[in-house]
C-alpha positions in Angstrom: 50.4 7.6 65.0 49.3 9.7 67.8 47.0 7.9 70.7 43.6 9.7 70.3 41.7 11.9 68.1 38.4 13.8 68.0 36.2 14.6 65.4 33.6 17.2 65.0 31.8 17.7 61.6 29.6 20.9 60.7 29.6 20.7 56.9 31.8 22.3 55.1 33.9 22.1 58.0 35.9 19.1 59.8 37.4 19.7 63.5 39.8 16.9 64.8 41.5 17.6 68.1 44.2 15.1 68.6 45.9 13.9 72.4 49.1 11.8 73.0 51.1 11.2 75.9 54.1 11.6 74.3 54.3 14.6 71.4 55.2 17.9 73.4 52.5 19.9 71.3 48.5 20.2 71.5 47.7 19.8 67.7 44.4 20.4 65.8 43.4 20.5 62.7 40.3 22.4 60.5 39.6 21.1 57.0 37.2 22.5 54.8 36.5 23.3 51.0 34.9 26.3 49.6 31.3 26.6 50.0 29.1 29.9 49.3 25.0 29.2 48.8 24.1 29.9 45.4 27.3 30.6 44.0 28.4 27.9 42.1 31.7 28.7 40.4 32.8 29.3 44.3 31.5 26.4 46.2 33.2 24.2 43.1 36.6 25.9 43.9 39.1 22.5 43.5 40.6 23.7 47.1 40.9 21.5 50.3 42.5 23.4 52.9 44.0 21.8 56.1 44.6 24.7 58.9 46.8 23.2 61.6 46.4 25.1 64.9 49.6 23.9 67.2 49.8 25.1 70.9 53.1 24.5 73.2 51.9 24.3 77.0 55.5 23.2 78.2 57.6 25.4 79.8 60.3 25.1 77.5 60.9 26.0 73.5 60.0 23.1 71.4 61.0 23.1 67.4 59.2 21.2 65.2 58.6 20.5 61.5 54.8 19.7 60.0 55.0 18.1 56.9 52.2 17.3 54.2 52.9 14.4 52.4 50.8 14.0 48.8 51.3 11.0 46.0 51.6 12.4 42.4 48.1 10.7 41.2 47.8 12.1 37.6 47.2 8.9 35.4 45.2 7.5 38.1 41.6 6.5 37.0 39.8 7.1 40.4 38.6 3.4 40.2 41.7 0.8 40.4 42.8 -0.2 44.1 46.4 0.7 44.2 47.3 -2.5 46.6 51.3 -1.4 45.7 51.2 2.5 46.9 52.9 4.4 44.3 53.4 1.6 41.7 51.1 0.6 39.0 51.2 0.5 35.6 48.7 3.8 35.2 52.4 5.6 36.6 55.3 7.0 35.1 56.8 10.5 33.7 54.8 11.8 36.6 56.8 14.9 38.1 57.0 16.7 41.5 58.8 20.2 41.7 59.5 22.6 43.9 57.7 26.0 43.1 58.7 29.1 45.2 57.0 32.8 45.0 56.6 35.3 47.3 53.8 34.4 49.3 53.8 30.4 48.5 55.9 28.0 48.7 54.9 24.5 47.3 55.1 21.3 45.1 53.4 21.4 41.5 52.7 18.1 40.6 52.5 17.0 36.9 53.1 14.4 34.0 54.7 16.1 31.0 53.8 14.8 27.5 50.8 12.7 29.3 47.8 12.8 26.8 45.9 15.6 26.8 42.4 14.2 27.0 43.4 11.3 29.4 40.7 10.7 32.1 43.4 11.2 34.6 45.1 14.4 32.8 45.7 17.5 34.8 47.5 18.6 37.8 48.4 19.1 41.5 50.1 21.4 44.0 50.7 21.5 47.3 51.3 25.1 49.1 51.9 27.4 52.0 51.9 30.3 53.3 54.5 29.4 56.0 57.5 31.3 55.5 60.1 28.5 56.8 59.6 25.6 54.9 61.6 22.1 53.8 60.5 19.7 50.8 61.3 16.4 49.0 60.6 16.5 45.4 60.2 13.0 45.8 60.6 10.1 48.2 63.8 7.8 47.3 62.7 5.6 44.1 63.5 1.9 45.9 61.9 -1.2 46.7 59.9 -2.5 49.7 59.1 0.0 52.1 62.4 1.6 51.9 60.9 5.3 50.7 59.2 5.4 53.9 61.8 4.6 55.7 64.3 6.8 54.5 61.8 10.1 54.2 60.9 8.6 58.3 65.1 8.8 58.8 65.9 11.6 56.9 63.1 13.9 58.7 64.3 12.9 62.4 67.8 13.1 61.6 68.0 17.2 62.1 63.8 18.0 61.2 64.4 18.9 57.9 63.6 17.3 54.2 65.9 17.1 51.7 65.9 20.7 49.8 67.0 18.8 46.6 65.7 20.5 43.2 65.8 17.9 41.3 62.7 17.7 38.3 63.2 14.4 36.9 60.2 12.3 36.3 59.8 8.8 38.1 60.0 5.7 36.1 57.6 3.5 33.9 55.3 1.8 36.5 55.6 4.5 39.3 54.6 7.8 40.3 56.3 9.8 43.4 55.1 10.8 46.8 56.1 15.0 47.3 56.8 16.6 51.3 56.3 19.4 52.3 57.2 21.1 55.4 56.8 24.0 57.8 59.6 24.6 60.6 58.2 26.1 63.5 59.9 27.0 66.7 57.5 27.5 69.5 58.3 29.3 73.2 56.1 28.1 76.0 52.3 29.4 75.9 52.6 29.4 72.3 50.1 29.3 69.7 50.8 29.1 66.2 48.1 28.1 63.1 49.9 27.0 60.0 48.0 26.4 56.5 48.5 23.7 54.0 46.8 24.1 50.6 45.7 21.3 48.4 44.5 22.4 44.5 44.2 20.6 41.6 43.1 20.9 37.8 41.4 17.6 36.7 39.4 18.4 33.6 38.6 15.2 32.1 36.6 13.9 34.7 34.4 10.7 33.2 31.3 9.6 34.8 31.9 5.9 36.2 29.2 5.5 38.9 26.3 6.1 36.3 23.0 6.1 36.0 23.3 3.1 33.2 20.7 4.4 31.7 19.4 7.7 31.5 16.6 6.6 28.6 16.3 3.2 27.2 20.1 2.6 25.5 21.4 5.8 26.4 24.0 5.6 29.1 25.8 8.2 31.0 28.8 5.9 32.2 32.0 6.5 30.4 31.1 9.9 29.2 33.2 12.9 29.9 31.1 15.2 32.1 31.7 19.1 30.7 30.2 21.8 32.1 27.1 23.2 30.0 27.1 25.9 28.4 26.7 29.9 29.5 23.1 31.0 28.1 22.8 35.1 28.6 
């Protein structure tokens, strides 16, 4: 939504400067996973981490609220195109909460009772270290593109979320979108960087790009990929 943005790419690191005529803030944004040569178990960290770097060069005190938005995918297969968003018939008991410690403050995202050993078992969360922060459990469970709209309305109304705790899962077909945000107030010359976290816990991951054929009838597709094991 913004007019202009830059990219700048030195692995494992993405830079993206953005411009606009109209937002009051300079905004950038560093995304990178874990990576450490030869260390396996680190590089293979399930982490993204999105470090927004906000600067006000007004001359007056702007407050603002940066929120991450993230669907509730567990039951998703990684394959089917989901042409309706959040709806699809992969959905449903999938569950956003609120989770709140001393350092964090976040969205654990889950589907209790799912089976076990589903492809698409596992979990999510979304986290910060920011110590102001709003949420929505869930955007409202409607038709159309009503969610949008309200979560749109609801966030310019007075820059915050909802602050519901809620914890009920969404219905059969459907899975939820979660928001989390930071509220920031920044005086002029300000520089502020704030730090999104997303994790997740996906162990059932199946091998659907192949090889077809690793030796003559032995195929690699539709197998669950395990680590192997630890030999002292």
């Amino acid at each position: 939504r913004l007019e202009e943005a830059t990219f700048r790419g030195m692995y494992p690191i993405a830079e993206i400067t953005f411009t606009d005529g109209v937002l009051p803030l300079e905004a950038g944004l560093e995304a990178f996973t874990p990576f450490a040569p030869f260390d396996d178990r680190t590089s293979g960290m399930p982490v993204a981490v999105f470090l927004w770097r906000l600067h006000n060069g007004t001359p007056h005190r702007v407050e603002a609220t940066l929120v991450y938005s993230q669907l509730n995918p567990i039951g998703y297969d990684g394959v089917e195109v989901l042409r309706r968003g959040r709806r699809h018939p992969m959905f449903g008991g999938n569950l956003n909460r609120r989770s709140s410690e001393e350092a964090l403050r976040g969205l654990q995202m889950s589907r209790p009772g799912f089976d076990r050993d589903h492809p698409g078992a596992g979990t999510l969360a979304v986290a910060t270290t920011w110590p102001e922060a709003t949420f929505s459990e869930h955007w409202e469970r409607s038709g159309w593109f009503d969610d949008i709209q309200n979560f749109w309305d609801d966030l310019r109304a007075d820059g915050r979320l909802s602050d519901s705790v809620e914890g009920t899962p969404s219905p059969a077909g459907e899975t939820d979108v979660g928001s989390l945000g930071a509220l920031l107030r920044l005086e002029p010359g300000a520089t502020v960087e704030i730090p999104f976290v997303l994790t997740w816990h996906l162990p059932n991951l199946v091998n659907y790009w192949g090889p077809f054929e690793t030796l003559p009838g032995q195929s690699v597709v539709g197998q669950r990929l395990e680590r192997p094991p630890v030999v002292d």
